[in-house]
MIGUVEX-919448 format. One record per atom (N, C-alpha, C, O): x, y, z; residue number from 0. Coordinates in Angstrom, 3 decimals. Layout:
% MIGUVEX-919448
         xx         yy         zz   num
          X          Y          Z   NUM
...
This chain:
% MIGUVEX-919448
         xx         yy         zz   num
    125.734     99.669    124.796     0
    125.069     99.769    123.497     0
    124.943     98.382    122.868     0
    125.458     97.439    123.470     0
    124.304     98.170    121.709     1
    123.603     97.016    121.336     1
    125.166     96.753    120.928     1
    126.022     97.637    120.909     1
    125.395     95.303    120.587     2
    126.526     94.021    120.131     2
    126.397     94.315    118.414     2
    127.376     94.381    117.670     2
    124.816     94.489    117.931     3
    124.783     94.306    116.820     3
    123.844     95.813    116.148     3
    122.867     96.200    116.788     3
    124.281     96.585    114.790     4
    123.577     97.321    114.511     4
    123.932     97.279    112.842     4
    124.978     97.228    112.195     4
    122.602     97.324    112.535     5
    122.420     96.838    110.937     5
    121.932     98.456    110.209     5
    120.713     98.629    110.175     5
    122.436     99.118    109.886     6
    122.632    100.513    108.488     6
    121.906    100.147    107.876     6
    121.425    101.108    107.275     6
    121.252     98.889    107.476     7
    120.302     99.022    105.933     7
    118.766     98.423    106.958     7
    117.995     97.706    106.320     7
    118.399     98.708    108.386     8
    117.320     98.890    108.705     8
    116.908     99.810    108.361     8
    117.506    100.885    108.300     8
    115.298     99.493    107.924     9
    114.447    100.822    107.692     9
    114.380    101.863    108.927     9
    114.171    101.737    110.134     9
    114.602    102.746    108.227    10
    113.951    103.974    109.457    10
    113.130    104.110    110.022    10
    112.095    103.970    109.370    10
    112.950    104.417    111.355    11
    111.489    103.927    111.997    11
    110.560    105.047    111.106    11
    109.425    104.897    111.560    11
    110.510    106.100    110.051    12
    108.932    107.015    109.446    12
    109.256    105.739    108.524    12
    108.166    105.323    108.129    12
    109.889    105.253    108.213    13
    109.214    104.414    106.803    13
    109.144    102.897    107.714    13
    108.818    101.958    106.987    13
    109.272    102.702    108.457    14
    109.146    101.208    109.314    14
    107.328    102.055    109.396    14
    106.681    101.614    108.447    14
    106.653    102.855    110.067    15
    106.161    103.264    110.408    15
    105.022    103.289    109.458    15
    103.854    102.942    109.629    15
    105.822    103.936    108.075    16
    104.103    103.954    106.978    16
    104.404    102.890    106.307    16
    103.488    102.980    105.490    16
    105.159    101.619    105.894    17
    104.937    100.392    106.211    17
    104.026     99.906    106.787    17
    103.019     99.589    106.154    17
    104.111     99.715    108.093    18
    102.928     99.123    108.735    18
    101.835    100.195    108.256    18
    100.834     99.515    108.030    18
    101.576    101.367    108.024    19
    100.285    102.334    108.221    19
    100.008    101.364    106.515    19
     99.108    100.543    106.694    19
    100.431    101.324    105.385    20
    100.298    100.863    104.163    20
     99.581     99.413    104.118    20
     98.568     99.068    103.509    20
    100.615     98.531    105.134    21
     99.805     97.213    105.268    21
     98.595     97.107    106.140    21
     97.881     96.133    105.901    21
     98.163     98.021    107.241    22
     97.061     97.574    107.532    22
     95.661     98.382    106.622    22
     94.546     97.867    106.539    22
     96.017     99.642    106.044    23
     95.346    100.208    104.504    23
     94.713     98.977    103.416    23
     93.575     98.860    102.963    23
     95.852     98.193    103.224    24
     96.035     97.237    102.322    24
     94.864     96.303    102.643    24
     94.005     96.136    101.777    24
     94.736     95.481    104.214    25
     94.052     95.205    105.039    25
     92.405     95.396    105.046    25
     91.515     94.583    104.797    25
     92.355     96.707    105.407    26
     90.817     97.831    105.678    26
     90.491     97.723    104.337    26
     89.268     97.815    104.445    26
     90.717     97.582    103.033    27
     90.468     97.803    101.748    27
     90.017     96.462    101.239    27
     89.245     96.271    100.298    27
     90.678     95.452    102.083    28
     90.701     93.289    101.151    28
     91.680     93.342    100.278    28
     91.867     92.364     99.554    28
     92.159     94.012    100.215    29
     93.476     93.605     98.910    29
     94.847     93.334     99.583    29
     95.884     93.847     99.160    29
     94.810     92.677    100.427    30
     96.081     92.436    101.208    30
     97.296     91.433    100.186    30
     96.986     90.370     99.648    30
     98.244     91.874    100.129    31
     99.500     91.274     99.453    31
    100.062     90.229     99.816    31
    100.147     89.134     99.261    31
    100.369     90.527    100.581    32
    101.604     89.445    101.665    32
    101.488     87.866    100.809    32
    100.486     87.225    100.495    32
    102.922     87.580    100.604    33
    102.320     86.410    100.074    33
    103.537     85.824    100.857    33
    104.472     85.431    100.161    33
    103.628     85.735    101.957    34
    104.939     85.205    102.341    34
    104.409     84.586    104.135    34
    104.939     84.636    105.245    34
    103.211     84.082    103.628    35
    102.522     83.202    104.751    35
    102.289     81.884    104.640    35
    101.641     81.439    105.588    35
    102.669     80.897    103.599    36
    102.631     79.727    103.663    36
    104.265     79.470    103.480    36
    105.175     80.196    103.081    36
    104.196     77.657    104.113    37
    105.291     77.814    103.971    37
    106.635     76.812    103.159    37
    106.687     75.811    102.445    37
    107.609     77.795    103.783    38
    109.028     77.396    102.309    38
    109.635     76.814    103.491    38
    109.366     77.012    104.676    38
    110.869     75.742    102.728    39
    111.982     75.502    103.480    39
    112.596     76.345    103.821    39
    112.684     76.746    104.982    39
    112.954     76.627    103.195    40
    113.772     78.049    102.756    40
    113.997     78.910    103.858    40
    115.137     79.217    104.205    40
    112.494     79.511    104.700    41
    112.341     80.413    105.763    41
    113.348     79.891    107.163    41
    113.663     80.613    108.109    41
    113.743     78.366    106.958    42
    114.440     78.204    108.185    42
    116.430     78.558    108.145    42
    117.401     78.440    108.892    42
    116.219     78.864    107.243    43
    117.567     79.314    106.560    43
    118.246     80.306    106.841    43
    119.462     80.375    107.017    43
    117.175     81.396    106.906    44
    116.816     83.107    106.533    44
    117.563     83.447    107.771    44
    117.389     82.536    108.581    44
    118.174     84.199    108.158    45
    118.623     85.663    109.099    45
    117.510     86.038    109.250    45
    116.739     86.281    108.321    45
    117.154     86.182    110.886    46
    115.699     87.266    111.142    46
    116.005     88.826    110.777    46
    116.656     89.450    111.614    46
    115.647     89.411    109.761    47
    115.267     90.636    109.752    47
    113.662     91.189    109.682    47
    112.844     91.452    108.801    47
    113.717     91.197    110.932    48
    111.991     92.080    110.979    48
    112.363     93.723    111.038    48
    113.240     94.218    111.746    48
    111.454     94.455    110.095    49
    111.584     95.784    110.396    49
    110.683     96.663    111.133    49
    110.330     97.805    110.841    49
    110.331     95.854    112.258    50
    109.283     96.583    113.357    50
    109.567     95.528    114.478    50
    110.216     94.499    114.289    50
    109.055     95.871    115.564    51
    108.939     95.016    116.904    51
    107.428     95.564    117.250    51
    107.147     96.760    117.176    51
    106.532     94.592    117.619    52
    105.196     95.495    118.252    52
    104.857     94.316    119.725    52
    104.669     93.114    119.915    52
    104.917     95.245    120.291    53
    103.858     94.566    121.600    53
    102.559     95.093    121.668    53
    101.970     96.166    121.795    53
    102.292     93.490    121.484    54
    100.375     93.734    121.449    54
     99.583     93.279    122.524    54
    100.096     93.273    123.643    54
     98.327     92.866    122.364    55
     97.933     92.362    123.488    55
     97.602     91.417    122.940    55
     97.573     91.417    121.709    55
     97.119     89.909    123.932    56
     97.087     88.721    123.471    56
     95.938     88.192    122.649    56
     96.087     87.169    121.981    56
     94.460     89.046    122.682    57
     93.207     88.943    122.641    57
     93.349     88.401    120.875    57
     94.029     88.870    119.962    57
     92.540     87.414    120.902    58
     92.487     86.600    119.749    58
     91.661     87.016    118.339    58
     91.369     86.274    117.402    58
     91.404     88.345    118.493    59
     91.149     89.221    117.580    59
     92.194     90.348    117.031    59
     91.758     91.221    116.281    59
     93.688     90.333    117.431    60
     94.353     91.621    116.775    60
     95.483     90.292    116.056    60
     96.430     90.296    116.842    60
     95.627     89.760    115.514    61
     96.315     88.765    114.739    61
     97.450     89.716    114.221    61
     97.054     90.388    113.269    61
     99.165     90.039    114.695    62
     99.272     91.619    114.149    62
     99.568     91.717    112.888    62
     99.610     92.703    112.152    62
     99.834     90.272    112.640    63
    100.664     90.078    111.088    63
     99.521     90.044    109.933    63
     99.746     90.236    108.739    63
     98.135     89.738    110.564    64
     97.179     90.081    109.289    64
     97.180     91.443    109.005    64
     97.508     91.994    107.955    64
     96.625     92.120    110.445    65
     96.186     93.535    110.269    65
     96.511     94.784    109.445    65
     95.903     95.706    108.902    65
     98.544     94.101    109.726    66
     99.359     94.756    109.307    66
     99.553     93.991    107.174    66
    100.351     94.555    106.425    66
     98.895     93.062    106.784    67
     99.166     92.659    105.617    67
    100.748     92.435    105.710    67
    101.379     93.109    104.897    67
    101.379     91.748    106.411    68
    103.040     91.258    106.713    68
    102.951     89.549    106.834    68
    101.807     89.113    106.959    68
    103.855     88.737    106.812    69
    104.301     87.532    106.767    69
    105.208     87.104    107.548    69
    105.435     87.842    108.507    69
    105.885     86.046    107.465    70
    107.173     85.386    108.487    70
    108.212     86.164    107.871    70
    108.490     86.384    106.692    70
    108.846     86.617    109.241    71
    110.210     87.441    109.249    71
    110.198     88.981    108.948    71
    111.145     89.752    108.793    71
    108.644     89.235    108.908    72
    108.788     90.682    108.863    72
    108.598     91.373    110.288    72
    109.319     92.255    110.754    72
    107.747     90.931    110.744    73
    107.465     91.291    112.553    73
    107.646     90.797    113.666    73
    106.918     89.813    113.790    73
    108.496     91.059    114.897    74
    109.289     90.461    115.766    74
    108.172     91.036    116.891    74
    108.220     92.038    117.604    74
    106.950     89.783    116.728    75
    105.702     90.358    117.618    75
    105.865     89.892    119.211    75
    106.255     88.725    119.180    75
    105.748     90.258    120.342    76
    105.436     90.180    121.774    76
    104.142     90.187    122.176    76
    103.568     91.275    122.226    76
    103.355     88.830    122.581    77
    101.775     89.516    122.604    77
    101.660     88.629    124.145    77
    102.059     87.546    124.573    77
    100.932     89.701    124.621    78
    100.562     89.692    126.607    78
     99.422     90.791    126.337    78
     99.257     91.750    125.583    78
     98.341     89.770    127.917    79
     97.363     90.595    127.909    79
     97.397     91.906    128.035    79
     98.626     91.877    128.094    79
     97.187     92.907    128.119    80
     96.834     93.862    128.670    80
     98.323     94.866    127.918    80
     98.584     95.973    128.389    80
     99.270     94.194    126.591    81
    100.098     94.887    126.765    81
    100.814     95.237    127.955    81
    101.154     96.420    127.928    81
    101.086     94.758    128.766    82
    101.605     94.957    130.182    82
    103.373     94.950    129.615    82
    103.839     94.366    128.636    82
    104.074     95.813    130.625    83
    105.612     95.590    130.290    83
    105.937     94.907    131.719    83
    105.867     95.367    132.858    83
    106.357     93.513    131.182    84
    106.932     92.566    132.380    84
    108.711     92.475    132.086    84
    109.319     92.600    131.023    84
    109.074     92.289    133.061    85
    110.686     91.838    132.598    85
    111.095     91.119    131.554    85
    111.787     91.569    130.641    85
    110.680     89.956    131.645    86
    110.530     89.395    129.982    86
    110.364     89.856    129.109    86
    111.192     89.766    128.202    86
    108.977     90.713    128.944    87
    108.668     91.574    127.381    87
    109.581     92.621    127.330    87
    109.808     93.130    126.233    87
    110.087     92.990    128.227    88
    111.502     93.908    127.976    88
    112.431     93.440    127.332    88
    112.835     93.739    126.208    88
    112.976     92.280    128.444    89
    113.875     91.355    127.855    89
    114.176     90.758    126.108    89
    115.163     90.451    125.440    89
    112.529     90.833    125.886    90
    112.663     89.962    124.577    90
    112.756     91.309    123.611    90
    113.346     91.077    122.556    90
    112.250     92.783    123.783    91
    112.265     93.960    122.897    91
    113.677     94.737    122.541    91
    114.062     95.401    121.579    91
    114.291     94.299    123.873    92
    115.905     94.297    124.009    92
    116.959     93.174    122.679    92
    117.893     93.357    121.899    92
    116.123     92.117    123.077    93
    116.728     91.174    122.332    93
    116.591     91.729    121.002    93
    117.529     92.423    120.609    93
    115.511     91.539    120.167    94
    115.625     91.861    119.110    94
    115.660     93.519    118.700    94
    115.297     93.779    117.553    94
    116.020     94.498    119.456    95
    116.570     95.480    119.163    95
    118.040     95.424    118.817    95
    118.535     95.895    117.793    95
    118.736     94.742    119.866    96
    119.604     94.809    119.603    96
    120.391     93.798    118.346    96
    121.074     94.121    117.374    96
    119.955     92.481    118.857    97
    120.400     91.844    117.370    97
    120.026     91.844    116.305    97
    120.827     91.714    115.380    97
    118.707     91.989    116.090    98
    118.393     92.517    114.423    98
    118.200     94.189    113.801    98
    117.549     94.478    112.797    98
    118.805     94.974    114.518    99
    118.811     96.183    114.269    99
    117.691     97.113    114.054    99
    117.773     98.196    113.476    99
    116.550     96.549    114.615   100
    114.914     96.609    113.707   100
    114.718     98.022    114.766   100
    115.023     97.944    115.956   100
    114.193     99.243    114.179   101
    114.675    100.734    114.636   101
    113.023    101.236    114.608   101
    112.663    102.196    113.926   101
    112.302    100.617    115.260   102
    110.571    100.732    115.984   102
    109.960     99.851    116.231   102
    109.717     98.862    115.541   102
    109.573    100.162    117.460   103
    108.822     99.867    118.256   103
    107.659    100.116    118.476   103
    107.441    101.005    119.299   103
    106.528     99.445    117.845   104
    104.936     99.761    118.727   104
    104.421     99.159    119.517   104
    104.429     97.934    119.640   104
    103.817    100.066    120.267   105
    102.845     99.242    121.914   105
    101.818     99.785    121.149   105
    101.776    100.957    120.772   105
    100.769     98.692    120.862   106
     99.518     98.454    120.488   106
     98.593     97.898    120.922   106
     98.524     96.680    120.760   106
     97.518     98.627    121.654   107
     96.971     98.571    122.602   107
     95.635     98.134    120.801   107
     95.891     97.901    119.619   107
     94.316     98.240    121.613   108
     92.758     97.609    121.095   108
     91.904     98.178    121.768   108
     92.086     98.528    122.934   108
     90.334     98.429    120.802   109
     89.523     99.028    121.764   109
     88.953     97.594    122.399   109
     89.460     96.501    122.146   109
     87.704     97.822    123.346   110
     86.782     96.315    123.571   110
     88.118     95.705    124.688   110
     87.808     94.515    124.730   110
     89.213     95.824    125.464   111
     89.780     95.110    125.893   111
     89.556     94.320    126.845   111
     88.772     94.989    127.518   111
     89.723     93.168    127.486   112
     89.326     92.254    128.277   112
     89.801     92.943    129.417   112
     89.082     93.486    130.255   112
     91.857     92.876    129.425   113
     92.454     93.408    130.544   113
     92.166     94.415    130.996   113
     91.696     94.415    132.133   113
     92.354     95.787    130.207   114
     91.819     97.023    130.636   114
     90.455     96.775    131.235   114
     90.309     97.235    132.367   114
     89.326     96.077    130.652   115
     87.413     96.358    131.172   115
     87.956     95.688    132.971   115
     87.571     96.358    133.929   115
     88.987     94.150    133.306   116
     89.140     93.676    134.468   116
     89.470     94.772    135.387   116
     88.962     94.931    136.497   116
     90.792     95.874    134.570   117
     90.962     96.418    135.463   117
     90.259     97.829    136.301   117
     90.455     98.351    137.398   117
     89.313     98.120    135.087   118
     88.282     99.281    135.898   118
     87.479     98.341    136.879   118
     87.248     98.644    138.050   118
     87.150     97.377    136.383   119
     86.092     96.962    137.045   119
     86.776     96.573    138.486   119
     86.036     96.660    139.467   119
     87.953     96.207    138.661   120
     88.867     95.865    140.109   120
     88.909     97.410    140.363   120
     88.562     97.606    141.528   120
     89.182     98.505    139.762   121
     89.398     99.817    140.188   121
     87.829    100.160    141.392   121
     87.685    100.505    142.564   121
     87.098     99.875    140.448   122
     85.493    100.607    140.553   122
     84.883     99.655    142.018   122
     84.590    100.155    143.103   122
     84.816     98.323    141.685   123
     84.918     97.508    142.962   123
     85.076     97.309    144.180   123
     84.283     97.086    145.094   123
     86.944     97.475    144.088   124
     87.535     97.055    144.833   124
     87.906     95.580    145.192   124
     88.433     95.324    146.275   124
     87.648     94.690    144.342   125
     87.614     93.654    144.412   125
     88.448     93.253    142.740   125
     88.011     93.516    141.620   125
     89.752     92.547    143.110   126
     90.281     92.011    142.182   126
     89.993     90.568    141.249   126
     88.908     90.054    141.522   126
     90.493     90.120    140.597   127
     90.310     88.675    139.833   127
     90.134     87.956    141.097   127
     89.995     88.609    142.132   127
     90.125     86.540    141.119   128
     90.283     85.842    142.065   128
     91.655     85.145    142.004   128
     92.441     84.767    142.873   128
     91.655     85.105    140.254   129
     93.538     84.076    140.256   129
     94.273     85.471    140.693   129
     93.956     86.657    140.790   129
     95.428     84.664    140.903   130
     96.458     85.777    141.570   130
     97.190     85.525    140.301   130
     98.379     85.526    140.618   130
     97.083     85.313    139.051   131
     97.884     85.680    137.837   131
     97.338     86.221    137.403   131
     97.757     87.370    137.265   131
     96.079     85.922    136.869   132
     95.464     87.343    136.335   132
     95.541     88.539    137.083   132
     95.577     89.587    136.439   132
     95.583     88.607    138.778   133
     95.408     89.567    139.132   133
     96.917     90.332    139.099   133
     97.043     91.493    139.489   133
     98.018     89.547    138.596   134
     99.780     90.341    138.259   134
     99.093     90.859    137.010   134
    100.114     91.456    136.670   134
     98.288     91.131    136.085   135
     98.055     91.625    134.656   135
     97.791     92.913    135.545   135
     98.532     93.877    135.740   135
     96.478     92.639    136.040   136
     95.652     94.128    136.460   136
     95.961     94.964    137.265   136
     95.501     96.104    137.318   136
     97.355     94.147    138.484   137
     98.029     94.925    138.981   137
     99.090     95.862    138.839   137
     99.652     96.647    139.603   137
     99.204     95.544    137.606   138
    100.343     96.465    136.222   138
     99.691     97.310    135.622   138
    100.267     98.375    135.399   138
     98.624     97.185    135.267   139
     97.895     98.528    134.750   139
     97.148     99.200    135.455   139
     97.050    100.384    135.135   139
     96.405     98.747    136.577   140
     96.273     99.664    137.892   140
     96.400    101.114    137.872   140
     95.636    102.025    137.551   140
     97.398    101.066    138.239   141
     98.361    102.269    138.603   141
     98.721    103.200    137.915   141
     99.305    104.235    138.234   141
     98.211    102.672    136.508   142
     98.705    103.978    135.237   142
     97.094    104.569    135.238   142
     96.801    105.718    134.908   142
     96.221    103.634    135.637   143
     95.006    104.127    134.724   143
     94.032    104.533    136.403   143
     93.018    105.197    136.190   143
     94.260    104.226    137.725   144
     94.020    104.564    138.635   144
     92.795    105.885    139.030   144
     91.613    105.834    139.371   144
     93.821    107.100    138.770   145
     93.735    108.222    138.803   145
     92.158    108.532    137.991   145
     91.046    108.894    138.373   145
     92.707    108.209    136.834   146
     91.651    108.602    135.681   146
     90.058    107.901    135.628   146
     89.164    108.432    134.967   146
     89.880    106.835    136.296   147
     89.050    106.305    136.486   147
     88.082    106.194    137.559   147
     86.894    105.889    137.658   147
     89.144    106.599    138.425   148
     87.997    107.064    139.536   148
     87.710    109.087    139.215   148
     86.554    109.416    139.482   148
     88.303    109.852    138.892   149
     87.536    111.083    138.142   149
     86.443    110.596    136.942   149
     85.845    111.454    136.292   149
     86.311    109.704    136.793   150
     85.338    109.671    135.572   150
     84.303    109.629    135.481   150
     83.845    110.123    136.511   150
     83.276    109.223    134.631   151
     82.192    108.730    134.917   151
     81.298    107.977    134.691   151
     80.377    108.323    133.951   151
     81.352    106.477    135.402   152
     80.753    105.129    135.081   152
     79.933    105.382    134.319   152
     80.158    104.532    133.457   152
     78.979    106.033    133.924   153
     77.824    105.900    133.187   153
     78.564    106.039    131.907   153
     77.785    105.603    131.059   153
     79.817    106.472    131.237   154
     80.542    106.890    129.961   154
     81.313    105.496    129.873   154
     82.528    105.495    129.672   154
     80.638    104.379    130.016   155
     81.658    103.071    129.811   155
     82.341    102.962    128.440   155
     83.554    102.830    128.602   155
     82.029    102.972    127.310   156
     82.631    103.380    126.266   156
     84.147    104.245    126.014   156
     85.135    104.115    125.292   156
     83.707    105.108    126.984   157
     85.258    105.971    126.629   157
     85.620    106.200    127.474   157
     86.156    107.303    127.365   157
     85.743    105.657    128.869   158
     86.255    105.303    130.219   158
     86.977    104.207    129.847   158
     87.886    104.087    130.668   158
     87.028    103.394    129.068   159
     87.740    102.056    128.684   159
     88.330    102.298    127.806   159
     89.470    101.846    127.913   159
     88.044    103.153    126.328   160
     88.659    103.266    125.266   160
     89.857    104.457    125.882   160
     91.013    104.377    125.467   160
     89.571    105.255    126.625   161
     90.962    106.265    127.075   161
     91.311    105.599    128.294   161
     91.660    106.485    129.073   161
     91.382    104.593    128.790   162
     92.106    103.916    129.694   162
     92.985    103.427    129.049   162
     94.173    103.555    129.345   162
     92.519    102.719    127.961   163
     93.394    101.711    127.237   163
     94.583    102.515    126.320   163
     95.527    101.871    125.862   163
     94.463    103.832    126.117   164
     95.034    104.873    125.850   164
     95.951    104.997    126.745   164
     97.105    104.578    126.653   164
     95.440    105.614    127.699   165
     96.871    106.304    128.802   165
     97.544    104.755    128.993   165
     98.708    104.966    129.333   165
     97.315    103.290    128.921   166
     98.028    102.158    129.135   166
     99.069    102.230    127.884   166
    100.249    101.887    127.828   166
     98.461    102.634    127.190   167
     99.696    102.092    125.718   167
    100.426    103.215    125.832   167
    101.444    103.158    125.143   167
    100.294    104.228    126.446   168
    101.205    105.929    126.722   168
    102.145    105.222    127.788   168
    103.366    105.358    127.719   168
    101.564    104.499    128.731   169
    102.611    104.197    130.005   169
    103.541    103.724    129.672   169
    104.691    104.104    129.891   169
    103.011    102.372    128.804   170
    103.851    101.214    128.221   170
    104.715    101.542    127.892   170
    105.796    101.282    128.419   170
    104.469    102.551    126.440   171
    105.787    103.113    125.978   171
    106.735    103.791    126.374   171
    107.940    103.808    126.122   171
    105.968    104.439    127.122   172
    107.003    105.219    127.797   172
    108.107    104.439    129.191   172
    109.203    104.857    129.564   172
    107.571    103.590    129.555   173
    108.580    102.317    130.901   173
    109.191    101.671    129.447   173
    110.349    101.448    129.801   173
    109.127    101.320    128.301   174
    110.266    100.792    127.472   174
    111.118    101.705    127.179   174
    112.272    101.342    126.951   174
    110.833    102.885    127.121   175
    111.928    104.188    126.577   175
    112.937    104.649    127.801   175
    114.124    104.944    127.663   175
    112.200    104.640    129.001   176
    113.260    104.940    130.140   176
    113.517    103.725    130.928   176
    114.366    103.879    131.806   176
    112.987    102.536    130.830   177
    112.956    101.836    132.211   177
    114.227    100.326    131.484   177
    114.669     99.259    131.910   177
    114.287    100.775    130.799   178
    115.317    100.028    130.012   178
    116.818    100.526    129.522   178
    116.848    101.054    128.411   178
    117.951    100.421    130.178   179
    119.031    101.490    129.946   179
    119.310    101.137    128.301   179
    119.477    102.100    127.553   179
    119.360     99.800    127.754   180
    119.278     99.547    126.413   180
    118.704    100.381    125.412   180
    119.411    100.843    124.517   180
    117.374    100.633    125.490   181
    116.498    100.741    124.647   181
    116.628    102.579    124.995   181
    116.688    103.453    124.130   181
    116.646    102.779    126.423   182
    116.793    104.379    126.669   182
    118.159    105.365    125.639   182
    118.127    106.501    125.166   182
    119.239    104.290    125.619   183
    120.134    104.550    124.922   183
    119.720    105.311    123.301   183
    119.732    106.381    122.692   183
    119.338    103.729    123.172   184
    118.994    103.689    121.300   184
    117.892    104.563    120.800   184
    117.775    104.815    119.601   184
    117.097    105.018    121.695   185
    116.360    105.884    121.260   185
    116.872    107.490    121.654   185
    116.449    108.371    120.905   185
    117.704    107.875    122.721   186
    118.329    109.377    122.827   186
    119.520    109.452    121.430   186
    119.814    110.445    120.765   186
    120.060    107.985    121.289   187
    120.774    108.049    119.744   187
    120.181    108.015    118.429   187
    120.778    107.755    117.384   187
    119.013    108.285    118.558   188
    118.052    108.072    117.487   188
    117.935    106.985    116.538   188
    117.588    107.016    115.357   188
    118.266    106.080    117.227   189
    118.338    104.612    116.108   189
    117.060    103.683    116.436   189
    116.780    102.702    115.745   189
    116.333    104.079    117.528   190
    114.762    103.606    117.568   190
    113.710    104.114    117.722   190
    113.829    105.021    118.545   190
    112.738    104.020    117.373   191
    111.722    105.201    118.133   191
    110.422    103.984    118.416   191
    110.152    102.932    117.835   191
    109.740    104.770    119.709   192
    108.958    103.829    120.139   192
    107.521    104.306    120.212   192
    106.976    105.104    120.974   192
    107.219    103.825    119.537   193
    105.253    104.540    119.253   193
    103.798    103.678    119.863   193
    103.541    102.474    119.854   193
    103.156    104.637    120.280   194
    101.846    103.436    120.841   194
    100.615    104.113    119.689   194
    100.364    105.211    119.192   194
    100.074    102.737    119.641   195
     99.018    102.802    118.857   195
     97.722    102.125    119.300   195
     97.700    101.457    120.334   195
     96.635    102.288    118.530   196
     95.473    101.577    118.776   196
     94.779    100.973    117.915   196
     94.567    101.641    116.904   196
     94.105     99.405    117.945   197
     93.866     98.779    117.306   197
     91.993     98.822    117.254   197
     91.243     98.495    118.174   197
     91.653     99.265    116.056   198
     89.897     99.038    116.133   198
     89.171     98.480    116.144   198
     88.715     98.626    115.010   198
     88.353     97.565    116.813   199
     88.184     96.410    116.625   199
     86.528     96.626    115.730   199
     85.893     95.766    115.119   199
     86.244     97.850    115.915   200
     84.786     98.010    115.357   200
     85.261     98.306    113.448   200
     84.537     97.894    112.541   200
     86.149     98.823    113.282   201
     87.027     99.140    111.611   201
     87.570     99.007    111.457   201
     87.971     99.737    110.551   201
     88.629     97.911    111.955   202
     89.766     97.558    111.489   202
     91.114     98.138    111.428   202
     92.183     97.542    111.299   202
     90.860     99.568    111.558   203
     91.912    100.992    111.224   203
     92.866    100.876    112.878   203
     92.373    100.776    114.002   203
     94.285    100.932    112.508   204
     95.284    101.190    112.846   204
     95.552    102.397    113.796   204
     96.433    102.827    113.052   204
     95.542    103.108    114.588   205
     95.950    104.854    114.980   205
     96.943    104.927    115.812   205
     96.952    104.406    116.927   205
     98.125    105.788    115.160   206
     99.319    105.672    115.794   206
     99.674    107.523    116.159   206
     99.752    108.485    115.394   206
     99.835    107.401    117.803   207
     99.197    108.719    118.517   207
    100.230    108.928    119.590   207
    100.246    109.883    120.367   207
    100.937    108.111    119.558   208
    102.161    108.639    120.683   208
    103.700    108.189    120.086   208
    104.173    107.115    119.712   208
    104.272    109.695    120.204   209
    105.711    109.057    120.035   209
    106.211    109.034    118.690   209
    107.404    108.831    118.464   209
    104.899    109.340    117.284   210
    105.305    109.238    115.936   210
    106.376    110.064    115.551   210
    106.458    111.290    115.628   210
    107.006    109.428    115.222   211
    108.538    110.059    114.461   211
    108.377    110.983    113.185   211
    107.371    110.884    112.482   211
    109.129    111.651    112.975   212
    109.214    113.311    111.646   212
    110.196    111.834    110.793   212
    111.064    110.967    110.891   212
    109.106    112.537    109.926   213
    110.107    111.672    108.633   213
    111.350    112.459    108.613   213
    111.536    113.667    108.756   213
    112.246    111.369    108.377   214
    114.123    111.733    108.244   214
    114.038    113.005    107.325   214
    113.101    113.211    106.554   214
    115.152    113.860    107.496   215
    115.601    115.085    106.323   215
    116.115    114.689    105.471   215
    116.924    113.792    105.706   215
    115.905    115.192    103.855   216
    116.208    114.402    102.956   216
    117.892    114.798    103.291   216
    118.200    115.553    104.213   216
    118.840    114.185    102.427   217
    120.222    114.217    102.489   217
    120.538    115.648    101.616   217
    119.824    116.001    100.677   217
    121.578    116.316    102.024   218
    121.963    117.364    101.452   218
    122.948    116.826    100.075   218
    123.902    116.082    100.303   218
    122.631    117.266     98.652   219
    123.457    117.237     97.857   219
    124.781    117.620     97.939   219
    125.517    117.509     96.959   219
């Protein structure tokens, strides 16, 4: 079990409409956050972020705008394709366990680069030519495989947008079991791990796997 666990982390339903509030805040222009330029001060601070999100790297999901958040609120991981590598484990581990931060989102995007490489290597047969890009597409492969060859090329739109779906379903789900850490903290209910999707056509947030029941209030 984790070394370190912090009682006055938010709960992942209110870690949860947090983020749903700041990217609202976002979709509307009235974003708050005023804790983006910077202080001395911030090098001082104890990291408490009350979310962890793995995103993907694409230079349009910025997560800390989307979300209307600042330095030290989000303990972000960003790789193409959302892919779960040993490292991005490694590092979701890390700050699970030392800053007590009790959710997790895999946040996937529509329009994706990685996902469009990897139908198109599916549909092909013919991969990237780098053999690093082709470790991205060879990680999502295999989740999205199946579904893509039943489909039907002419539906490119939502052959990509539910690819990129069942990827952020996989994701989450290889951090919930494929990690004895994180498998722990979430059968103890001290994390919960949610995938979402990022819009790139509206801006809007959608969080569709894994959402947590808001806590029971306390009995008098």
């Amino acid at each position: 079990m984790p070394s370190t666990w912090d009682p006055k982390s938010l709960p992942p339903d209110q870690a949860l409409a947090r983020l749903a509030d700041g990217n609202r805040r976002f979709l509307e222009q009235r974003a708050v956050s005023g804790n983006r330029t910077f202080r001395a001060e911030l090098a001082d601070q104890a990291q408490r972020p009350f979310a962890i999100v793995l995103g993907c790297s694409d230079s349009r999901t910025p997560v800390e705008i989307l979300f209307d958040e600042g330095f030290g609120d989000l303990f972000v991981v960003r790789i193409a394709g959302h892919v779960v590598a040993p490292s991005v484990v490694g590092s979701i581990e890390f700050a699970a366990s030392q800053f007590g931060t009790r959710l997790v989102v895999v946040l996937g995007h529509t329009r994706c680069g990685a996902i469009a490489a990897t139908v198109k290597a599916i549909q092909s047969g013919d991969g990237p030519e780098s053999k690093n890009i082709r470790a991205i597409t060879d990680r999502i492969s295999p989740h999205i495989e199946g579904f893509v060859r039943a489909s039907n090329p002419a539906q490119d739109a939502v052959l990509l947008r539910e690819s990129m779906r069942i990827n952020v379903r996989t994701s989450a789900n290889h951090l919930r079991h494929g990690s004895r850490l994180l498998e722990e903290l979430v059968l103890t209910n001290r994390i919960a791990i949610v995938g979402a999707e990022y819009e790139l056509e509206t801006g809007q947030v959608h969080f569709f796997d894994g959402v947590p029941l808001p806590a029971p209030a306390s009995a008098e």
